[in-house]
C-alpha positions as CSV (number, residue, x, y, z in Angstrom):
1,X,-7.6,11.1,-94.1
2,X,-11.1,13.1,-92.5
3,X,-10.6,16.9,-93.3
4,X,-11.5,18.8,-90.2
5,X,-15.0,20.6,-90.1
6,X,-13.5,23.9,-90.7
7,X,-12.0,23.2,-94.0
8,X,-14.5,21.0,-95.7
9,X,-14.5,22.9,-98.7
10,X,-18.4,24.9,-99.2
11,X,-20.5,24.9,-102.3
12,X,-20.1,28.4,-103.9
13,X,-23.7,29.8,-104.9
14,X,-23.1,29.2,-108.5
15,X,-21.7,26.1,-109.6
16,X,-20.3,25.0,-113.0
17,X,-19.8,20.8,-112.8
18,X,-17.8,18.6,-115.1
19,X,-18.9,15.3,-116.6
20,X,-16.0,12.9,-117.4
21,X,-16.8,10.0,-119.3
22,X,-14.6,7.4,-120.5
23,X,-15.6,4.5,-122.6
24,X,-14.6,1.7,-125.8
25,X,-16.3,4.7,-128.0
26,X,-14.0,7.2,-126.4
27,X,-14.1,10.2,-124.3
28,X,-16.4,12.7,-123.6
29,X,-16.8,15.9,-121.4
30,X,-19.6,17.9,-120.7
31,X,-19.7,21.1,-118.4
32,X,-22.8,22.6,-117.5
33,X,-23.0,25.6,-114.8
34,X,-26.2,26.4,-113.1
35,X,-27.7,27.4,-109.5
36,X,-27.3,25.5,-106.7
37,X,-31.2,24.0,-107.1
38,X,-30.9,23.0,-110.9
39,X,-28.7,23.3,-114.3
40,X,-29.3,26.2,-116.3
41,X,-26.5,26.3,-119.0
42,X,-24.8,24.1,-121.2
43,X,-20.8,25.1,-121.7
44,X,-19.3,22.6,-123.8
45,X,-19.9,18.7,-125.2
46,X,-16.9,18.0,-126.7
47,X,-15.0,14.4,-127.0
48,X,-11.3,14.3,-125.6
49,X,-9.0,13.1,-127.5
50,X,-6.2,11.7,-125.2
51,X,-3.0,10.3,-125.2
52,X,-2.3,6.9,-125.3
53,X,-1.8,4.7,-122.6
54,X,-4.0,7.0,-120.7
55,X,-7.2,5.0,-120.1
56,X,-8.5,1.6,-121.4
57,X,-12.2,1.5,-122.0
58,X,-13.4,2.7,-118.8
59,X,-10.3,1.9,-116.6
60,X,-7.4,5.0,-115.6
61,X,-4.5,3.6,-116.5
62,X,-2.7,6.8,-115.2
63,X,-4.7,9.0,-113.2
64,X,-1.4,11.6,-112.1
65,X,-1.2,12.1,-116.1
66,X,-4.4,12.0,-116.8
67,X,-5.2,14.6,-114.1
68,X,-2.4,16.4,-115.5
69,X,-3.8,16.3,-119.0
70,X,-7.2,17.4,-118.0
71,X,-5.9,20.5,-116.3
72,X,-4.4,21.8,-118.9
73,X,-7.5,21.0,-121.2
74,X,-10.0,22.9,-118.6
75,X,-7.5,26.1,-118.5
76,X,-7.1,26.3,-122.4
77,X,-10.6,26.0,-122.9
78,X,-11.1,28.4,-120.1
79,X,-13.2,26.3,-117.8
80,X,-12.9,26.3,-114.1
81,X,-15.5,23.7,-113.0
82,X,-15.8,23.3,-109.0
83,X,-16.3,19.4,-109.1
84,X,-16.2,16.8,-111.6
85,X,-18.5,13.7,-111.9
86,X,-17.2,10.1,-112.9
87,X,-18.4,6.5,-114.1
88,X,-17.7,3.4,-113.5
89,X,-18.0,0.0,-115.7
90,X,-21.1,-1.9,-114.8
91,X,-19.2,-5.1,-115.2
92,X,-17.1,-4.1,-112.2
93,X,-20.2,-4.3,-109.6
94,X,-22.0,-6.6,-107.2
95,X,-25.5,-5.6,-106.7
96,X,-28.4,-7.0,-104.4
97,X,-31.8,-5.3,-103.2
98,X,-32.1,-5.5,-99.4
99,X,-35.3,-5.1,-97.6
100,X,-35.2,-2.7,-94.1
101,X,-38.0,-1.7,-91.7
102,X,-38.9,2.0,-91.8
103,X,-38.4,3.1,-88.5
104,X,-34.3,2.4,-88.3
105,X,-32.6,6.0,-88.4
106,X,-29.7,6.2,-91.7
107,X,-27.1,5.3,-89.2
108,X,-28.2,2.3,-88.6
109,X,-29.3,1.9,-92.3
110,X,-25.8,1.7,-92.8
111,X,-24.8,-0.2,-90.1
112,X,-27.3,-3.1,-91.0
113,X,-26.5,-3.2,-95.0
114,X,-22.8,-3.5,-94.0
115,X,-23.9,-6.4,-92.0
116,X,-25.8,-8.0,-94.2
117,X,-23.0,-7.2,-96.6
118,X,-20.9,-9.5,-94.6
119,X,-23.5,-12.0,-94.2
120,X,-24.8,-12.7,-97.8
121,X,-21.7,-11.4,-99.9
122,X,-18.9,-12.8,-97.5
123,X,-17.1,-9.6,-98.0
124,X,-15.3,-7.4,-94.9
125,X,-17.2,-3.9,-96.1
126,X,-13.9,-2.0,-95.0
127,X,-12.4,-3.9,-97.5
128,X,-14.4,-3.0,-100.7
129,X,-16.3,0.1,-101.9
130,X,-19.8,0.0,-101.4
131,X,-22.8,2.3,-101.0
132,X,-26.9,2.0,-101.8
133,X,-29.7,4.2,-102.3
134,X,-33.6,3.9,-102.2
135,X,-35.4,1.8,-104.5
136,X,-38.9,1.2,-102.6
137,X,-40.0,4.0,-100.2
138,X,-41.5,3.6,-97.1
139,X,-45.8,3.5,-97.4
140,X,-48.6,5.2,-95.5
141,X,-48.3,3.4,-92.9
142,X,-44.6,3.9,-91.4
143,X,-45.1,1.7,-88.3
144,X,-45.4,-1.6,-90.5
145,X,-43.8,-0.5,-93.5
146,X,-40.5,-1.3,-95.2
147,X,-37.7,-0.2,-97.1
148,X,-36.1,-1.6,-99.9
149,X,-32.4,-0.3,-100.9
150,X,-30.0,-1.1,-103.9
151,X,-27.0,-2.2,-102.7
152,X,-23.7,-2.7,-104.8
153,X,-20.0,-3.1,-104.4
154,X,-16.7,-3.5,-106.0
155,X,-12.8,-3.4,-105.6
156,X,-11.8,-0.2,-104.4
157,X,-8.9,0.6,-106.7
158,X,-11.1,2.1,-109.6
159,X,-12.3,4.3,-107.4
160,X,-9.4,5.5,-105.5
161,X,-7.9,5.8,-109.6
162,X,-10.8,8.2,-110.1
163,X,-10.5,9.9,-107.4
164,X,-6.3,10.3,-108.2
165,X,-7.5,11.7,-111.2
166,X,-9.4,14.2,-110.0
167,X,-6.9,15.5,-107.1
168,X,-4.1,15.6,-110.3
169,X,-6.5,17.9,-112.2
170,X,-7.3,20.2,-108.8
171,X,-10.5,19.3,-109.3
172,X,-13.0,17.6,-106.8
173,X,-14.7,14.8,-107.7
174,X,-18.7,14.8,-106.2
175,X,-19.5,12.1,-108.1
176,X,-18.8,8.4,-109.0
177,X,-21.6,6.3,-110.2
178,X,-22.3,3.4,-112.2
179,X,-22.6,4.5,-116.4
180,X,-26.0,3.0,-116.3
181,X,-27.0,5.2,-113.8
182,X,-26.1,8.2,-115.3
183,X,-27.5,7.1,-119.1
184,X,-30.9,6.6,-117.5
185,X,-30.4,10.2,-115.9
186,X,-29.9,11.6,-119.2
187,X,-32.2,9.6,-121.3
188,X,-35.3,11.5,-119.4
189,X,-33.8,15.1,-119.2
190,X,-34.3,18.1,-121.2
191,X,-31.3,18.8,-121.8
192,X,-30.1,15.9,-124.0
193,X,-33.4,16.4,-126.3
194,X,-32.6,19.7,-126.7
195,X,-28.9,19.6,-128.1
196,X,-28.4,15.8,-128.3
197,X,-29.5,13.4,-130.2
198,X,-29.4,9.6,-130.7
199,X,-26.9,9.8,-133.1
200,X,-24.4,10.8,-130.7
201,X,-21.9,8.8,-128.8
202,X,-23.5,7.0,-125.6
203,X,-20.0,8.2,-123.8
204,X,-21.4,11.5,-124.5
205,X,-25.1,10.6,-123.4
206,X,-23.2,9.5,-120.2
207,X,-21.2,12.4,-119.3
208,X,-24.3,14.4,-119.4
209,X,-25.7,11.8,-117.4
210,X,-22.9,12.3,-114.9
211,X,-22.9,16.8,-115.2
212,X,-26.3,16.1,-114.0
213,X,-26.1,14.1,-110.7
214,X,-24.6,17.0,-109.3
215,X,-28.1,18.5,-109.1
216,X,-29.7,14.8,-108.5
217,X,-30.2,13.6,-104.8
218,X,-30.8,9.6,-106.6
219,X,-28.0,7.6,-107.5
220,X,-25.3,4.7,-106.0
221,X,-22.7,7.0,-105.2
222,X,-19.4,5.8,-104.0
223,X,-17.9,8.5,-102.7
224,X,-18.6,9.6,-99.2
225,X,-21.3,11.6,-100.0
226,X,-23.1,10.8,-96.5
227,X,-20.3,11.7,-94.4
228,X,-19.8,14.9,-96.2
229,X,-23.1,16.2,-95.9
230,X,-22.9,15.1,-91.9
231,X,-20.4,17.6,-91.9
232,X,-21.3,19.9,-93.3
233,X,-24.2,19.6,-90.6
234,X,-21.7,19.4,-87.6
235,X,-20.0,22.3,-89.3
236,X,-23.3,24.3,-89.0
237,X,-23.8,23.8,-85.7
238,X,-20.2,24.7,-84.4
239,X,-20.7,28.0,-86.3
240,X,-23.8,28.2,-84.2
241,X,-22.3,27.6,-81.2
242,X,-19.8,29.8,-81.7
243,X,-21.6,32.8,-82.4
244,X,-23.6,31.9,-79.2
245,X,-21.0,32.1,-77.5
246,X,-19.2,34.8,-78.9
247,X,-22.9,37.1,-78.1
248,X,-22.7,36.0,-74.8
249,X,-19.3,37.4,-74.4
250,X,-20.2,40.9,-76.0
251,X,-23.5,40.9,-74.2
252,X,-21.8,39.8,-71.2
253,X,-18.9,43.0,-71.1
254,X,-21.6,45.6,-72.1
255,X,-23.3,44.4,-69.0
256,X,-20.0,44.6,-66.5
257,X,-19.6,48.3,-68.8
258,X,-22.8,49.5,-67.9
259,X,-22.9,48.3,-63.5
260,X,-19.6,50.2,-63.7
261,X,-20.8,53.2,-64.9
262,X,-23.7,52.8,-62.6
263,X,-21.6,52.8,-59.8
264,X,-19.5,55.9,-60.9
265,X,-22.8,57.6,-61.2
266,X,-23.9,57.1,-58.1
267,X,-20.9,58.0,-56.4
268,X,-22.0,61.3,-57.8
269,X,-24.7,61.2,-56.6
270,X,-25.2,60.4,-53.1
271,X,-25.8,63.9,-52.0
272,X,-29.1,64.8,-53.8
273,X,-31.9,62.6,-51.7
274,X,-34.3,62.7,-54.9
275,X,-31.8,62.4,-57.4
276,X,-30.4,59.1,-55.0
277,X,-34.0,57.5,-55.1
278,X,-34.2,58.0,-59.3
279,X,-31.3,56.0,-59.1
280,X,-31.8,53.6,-57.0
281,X,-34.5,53.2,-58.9
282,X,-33.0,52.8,-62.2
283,X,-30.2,50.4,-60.7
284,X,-33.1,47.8,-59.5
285,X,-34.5,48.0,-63.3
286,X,-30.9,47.4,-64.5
287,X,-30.4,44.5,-61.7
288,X,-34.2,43.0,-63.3
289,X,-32.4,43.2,-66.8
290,X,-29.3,41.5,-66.0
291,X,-30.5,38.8,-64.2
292,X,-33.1,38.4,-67.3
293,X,-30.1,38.4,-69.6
294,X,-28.4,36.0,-67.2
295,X,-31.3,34.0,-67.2
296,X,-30.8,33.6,-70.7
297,X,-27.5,33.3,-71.2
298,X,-27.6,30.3,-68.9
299,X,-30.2,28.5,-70.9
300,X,-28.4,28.7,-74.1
301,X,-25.8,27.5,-72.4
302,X,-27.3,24.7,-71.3
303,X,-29.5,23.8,-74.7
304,X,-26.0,23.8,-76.1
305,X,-24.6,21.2,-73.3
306,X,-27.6,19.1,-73.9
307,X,-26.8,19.0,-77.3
308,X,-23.3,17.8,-76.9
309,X,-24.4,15.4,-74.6
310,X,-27.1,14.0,-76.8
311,X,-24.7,13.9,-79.8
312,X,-21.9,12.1,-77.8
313,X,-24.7,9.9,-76.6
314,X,-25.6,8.5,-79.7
315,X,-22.1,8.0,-80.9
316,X,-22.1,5.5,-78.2
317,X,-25.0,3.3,-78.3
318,X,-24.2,3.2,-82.0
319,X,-20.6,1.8,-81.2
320,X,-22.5,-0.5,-79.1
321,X,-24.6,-2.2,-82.2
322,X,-21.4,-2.9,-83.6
323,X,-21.0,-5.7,-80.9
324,X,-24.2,-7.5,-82.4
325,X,-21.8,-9.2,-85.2
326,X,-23.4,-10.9,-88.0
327,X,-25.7,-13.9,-86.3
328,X,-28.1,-11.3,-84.9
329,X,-30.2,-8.8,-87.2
330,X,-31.4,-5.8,-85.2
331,X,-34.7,-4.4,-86.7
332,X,-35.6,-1.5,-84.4
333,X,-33.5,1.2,-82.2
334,X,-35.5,3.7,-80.3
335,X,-33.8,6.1,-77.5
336,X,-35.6,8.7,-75.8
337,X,-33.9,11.1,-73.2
338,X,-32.3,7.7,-71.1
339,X,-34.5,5.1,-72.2
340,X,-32.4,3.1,-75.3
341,X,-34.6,-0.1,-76.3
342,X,-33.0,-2.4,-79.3
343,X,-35.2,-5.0,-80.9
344,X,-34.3,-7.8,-83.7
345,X,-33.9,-11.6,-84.7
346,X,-31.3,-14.0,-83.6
347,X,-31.8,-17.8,-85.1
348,X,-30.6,-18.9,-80.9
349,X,-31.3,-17.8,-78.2
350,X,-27.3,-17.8,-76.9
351,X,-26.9,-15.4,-79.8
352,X,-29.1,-12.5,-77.4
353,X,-27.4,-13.9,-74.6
354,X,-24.0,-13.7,-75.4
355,X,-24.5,-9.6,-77.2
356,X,-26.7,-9.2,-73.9
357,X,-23.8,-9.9,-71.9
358,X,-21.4,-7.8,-74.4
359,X,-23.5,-4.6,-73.6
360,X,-23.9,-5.2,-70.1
361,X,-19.8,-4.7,-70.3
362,X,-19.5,-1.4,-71.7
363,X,-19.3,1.4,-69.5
364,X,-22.2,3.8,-71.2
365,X,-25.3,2.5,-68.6
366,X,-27.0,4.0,-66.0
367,X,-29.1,0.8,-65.7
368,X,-27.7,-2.2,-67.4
369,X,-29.4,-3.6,-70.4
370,X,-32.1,-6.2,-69.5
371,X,-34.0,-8.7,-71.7
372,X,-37.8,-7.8,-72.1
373,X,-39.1,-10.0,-74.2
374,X,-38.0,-13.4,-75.8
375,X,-40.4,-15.0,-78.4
376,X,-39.7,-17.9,-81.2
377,X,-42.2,-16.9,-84.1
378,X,-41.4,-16.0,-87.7
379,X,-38.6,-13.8,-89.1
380,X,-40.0,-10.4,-90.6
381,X,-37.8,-10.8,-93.4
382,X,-38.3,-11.9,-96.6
383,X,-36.9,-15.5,-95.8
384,X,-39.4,-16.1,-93.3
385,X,-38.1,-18.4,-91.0
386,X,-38.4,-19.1,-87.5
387,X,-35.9,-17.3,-85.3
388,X,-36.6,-15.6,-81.5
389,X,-37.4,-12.2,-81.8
390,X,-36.1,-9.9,-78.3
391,X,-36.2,-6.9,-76.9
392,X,-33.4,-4.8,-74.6
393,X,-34.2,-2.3,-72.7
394,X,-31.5,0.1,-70.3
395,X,-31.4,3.5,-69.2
396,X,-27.5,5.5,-70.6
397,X,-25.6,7.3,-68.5
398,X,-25.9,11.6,-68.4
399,X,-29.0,11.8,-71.0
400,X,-31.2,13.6,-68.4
């Protein structure tokens, strides 16, 4: 279930993060609090010792108790961490490196990994938990450059275990990652030089690791990390929009407050001839700053109806990439204002023909998509075969 904007829970100003690790050489915890820019104080590194039947190796046998178990630990200890950050067996995931072109935005990023997901893996991408992060980033030259991104995957259940866990123990989890991940994390910070040493457990090496991410912007998350910082974005700019609006409406009965008065003034008034041209005079000035206000007023309210419109906009042509399937591979979207052009690969040319004819369905054109360019040469990807390469062009409806 998506929570609404509203109450997607905020990031206080301090934070205080929980590393959970579990492993064959047991459990570990470390909490660390800091700022919301970097960690700035260790609280505890401690190993758990829990009950059995709990966990097995790395695997939550029982998250409801376990959650249970660990609340209790952070209250008697007298920890109150605001998230908690949890590993997962390397042995559980599927990885491969995919190479993208630079110019595709990050929803489409995601839209063509889960594709090629599909393609290479044979795996439905709704039906498994995947996610991927930069390994190569784009070069000087962003026109002809690429992007290379880890990809990796696995059965969903240890996550939605982890994340049990973490709702049983009131706690919300910001982070699960692969233990490799969060060893190589800890194995170049300060931190675990300063208090840790080699002789400790790599459990404990590990939750560090893990306390850590929630500073780090690097990592194969599997949580929804992306959709929670889009958001927090669209939460941002509904605040905006309504403190626009709610200005407008203050500005807006000051203005009918003050014409009023005007008008009782002048009623007052009308029998002085120099006092009636001072006012008359000061009514025109207060006419020139209402209409300026209105002025105003109307282009906020417009900016904020183009935005909407832009927004919804996008929503749609991106619904519309869905259509492509798996036997085309789309390398470039570009819209500006109207103007949507799509290019990519298709091994046959009844491929662009039959997606041509799927967009030309939907209901989002002013002018129907059209087929610009159609040329057999050599595939840009790695692989480097011979497939036709196309462009579409068409103009969407209400971008103006």
């Amino acid at each position: 279930m998506h929570l609404p904007l509203w109450f997607l829970p905020r990031r206080p100003q301090r934070q205080c993060v929980a590393g959970l690790a579990f492993g064959v050489d047991g459990a570990w915890v470390v909490v660390l609090e800091g700022s919301l820019e970097a960690a700035q104080h260790c609280c505890c590194v401690e190993p758990l010792v829990l009950p059995d039947g709990l966990v097995q190796g790395a695997y939550v046998m029982d998250p409801l108790a376990l959650g249970q178990w660990l609340q209790v630990w952070f209250s008697d200890h007298g920890w109150q961490p605001q998230g908690v950050c949890l590993a997962l067996d390397d042995t559980w995931l599927t990885r491969q490196t995919v190479t993208l072109s630079a110019q595709l935005s990050d929803r489409d990023v995601a839209f063509q990994l889960a594709a090629e997901l599909a393609h290479t893996q044979n795996v439905d991408p709704a039906q498994v938990c995947w996610t991927y992060q930069v390994v190569t980033p784009a070069g000087p030259d962003a026109s002809a450059a690429q992007v290379s991104y880890a990809l990796g995957f696995l059965a969903p259940d240890p996550v939605a275990r982890l994340q049990a866990m973490a709702k049983a123990a009131r706690v919300r989890a910001w982070v699960v990652e692969p233990r490799s991940e969060a060893t190589q994390r800890a194995q170049v910070h300060p931190m675990a030089q300063g208090w840790m040493g080699e002789a400790a457990s790599p459990s404990a090496h590990v939750a560090l690791g893990l306390a850590l991410a929630a500073w780090a912007e690097t990592g194969l998350n599997f949580l929804p990390h992306r959709r929670w910082a889009r958001q927090r974005r669209q939460r941002a700019w509904a605040q905006q929009w309504v403190g626009v609006m709610g200005v407008s409406a203050v500005l807006s009965l000051v203005l009918t407050a003050a014409l009023r008065a005007a008008t009782q003034a002048q009623q007052h008034l009308l029998r002085d001839p120099a006092t009636l041209t001072q006012a008359l005079a000061d009514a025109r000035s207060t006419q020139q700053n209402v209409a300026l206000a209105q002025r105003q007023l109307d282009a906020q309210r417009q900016w904020l109806q183009t935005q909407q419109r832009q927004q919804q906009q996008t929503l749609e042509w991106h619904a519309a990439l869905g259509h492509a399937g798996t036997s085309l591979r789309v390398t470039h979207v570009q819209q500006q204002d109207a103007h949507w052009v799509v290019q990519g690969e298709a091994p046959e040319v009844a491929h662009v023909q039959q997606w041509l004819e799927q967009l030309t369905a939907l209901s989002v054109w002013q002018r129907a998509p059209e087929l610009h360019q159609l040329q057999f040469m050599r595939s840009t990807s790695g692989a480097g075969a011979w497939v036709w390469h196309f462009r579409i062009e068409a103009d969407l409806k209400g971008a103006h």
